[in-house]
N, C-alpha and C positions, 0 to 999 in steps of 0.2 A: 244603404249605409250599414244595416248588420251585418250586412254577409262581410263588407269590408273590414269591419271591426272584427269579427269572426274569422276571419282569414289575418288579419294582423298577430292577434291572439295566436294560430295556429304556429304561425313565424316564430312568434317569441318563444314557444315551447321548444322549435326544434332548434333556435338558438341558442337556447338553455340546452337542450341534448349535445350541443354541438363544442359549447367551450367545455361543457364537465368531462367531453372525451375526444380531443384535438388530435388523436390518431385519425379520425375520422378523414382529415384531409389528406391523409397520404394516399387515398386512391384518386381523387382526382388531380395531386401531383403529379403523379407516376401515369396515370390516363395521359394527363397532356402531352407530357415530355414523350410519351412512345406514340401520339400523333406526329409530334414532331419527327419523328424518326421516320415515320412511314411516308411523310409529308417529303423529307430530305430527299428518302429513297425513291420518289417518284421525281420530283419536281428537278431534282440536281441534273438526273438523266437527259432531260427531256428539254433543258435549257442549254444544254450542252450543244444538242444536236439541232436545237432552233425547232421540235416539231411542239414545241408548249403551244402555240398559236392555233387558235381552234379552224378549221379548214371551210375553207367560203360552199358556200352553197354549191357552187358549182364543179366542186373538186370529183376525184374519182369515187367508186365504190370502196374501191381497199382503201386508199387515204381517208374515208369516213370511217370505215370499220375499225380500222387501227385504232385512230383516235380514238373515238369512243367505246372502243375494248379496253383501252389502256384505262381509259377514263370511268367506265365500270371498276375496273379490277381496284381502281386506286379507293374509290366508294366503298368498297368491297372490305378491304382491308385497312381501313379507316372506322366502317363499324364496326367491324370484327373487336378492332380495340378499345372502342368507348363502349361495346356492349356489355363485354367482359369486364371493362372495372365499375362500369354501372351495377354489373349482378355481384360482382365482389362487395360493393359498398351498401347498395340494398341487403344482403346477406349480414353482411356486420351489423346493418344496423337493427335487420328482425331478431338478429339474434338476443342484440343490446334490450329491445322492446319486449322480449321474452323473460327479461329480468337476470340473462346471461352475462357473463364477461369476458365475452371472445377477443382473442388475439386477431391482430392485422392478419396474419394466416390462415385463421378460421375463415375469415370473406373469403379470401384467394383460394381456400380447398373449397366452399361450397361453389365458389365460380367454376372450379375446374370440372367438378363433379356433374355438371349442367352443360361443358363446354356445346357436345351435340346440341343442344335447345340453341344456344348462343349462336352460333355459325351458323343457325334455321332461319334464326331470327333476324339475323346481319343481311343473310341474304336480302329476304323480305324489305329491310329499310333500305338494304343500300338499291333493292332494284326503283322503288318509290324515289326515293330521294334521286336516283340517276335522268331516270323518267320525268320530272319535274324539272330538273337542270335543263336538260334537250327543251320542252316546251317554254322553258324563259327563255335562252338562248339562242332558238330559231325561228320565234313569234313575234311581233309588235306588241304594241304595250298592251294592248287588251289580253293578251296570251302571259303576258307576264304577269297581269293581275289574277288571272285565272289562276296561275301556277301560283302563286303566292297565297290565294283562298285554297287553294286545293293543299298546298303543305299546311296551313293553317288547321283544317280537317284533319289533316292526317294526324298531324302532334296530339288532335285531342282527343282522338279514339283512340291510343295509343298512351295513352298515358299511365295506363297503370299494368303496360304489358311487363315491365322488367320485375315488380313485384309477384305479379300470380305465374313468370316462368322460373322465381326463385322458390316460392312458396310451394306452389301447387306442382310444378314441374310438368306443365302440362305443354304441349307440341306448339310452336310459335302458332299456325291455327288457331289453335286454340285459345291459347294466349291473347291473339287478337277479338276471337268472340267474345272472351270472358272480361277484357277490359272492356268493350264497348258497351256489352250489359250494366256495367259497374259504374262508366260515364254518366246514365241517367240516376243512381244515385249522388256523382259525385260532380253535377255538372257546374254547379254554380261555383264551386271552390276550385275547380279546375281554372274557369275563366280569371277570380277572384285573384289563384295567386300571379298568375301572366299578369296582369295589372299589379298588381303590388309589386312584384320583385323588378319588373320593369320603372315602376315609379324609383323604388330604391336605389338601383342600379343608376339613374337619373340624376338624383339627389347627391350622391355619392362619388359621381363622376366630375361634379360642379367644383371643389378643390382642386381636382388632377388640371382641370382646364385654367384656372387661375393660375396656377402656380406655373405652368408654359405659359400664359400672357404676363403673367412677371419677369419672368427669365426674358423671354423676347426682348419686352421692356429696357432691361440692365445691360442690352449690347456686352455682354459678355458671354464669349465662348464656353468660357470654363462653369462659371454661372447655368447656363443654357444645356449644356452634356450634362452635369450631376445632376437637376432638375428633370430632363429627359429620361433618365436612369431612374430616378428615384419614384416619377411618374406610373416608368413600364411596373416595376416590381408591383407600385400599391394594384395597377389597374389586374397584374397578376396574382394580386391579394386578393382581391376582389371576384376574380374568376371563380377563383379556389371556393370560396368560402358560397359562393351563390348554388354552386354545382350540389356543393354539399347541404345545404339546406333545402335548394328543391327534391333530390333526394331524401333526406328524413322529411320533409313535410309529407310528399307524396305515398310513400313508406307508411306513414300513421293515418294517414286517408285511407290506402287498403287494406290496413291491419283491421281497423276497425269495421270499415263498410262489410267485408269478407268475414271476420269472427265476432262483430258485435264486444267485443273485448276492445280496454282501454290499455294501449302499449304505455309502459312506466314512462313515467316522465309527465303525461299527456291530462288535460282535463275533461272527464267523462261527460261533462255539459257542454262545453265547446264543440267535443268530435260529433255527440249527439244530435246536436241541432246543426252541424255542416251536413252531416247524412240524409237525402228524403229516404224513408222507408218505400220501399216497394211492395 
């Protein structure tokens, strides 16, 4: 129960960071909308031509290879874009925890200035995460559970890699050892906030679902489309806003665990007792 009240507390601080400087959302705007575009630029082609359909067990060597090149490549450059405005928005927001007052630009030039770290790093997830797809994909269910405990490991050794490759600038490698060190101080709040923002996310979603079982309800068309519409946007409110608060939560987890220093905004007792000392 404390760690949860201590992990609620954490939330609220970086909620409070979050409405005093609502620039904050435009990178993970701008992130989605050029998933989408990457997402067009693979998906459009490949539904055209009818090869979207993943190839039976028993198809050729090049019809596998194809496929799952293509399907690599689309991984590929799908992190490449959530990684770069991950480190843009992590960047803004050490800067903001520094007691700075960077401009939306300032993220975007320290992203760019990192790019090499970033495309090391893309690599790395997008080959894990490719890897992971094939084993759900081509296994029975015990292989899908597998695959789904094994991403589950992965997101949590991993979790404070986009901070120490903005901070530290140290080689994705690296990156990966120095978050997983950092995990065993920061394990339980790790877990902490996956259950909290999952709960939220829950709670939150309980309206959007009402309001389509009412519209259904009213046998009306027009009723039913602006309700639909009105739904996607909040559930796209909602996106937005979660993205950016796991980023500055997780941002003030590494700020502190890594300098012992309280990023503004944040309470020195709170971060203190989320932290075990090593």
């Amino acid at each position: 129960m404390g760690k949860i009240a201590r992990t609620w507390s954490l939330m609220g601080m970086s909620w409070r960071l979050l409405t005093e400087d609502k620039k904050i959302l435009i990178y993970p705007l701008i992130s989605g909308l050029s998933c989408l575009a990457v997402t067009a630029t693979f998906v459009i082609p490949l539904f055209i031509t009818g090869l979207w359909r993943p190839p039976a067990a028993t198809a050729h060597a090049a019809q596998l290879v194809a496929y799952y090149g293509v399907l690599f490549l689309y991984y590929y450059c799908n992190y490449c874009v959530i990684v770069f405005f991950n480190a843009a928005l992590v960047s803004y927001v050490v800067m903001r925890m520094n007691g700075d007052h960077p401009s939306i630009g300032d993220g975007f030039r320290a992203a760019l200035a990192r790019l090499p770290l970033i495309a090391g790093w893309a690599l790395i997830a997008a080959t894990v995460g490719f890897l992971l797809k094939i084993i759900e994909d081509r296994s029975d269910k015990i292989g899908q559970i597998v695959a789904a405990l094994l991403g589950g490991a992965w997101a949590m050794v991993t979790f404070l890699v986009i901070p120490v490759l903005v901070v530290e600038q140290k080689n994705p490698f690296g990156a990966l050892k120095e978050s997983t060190v950092l995990l065993k101080q920061t394990w339980g709040e790790r877990i902490m906030m996956n259950f909290s923002f999952s709960t939220i996310s829950f709670l939150l979603m309980i309206p959007a679902i009402g309001i389509i079982v009412l519209a259904v309800m009213s046998k009306s068309l027009v009723i039913l489309g602006i309700c639909i519409v009105a739904v996607v946007m909040y559930i796209l409110l909602l996106t937005l806003v979660q993205s950016a608060l796991e980023a500055i939560f997780q941002t003030a987890i590494y700020f502190y665990a890594r300098n012992n220093r309280v990023p503004a905004g944040f309470d020195e007792s709170v971060l203190q007792s989320a932290i075990a000392q090593r």
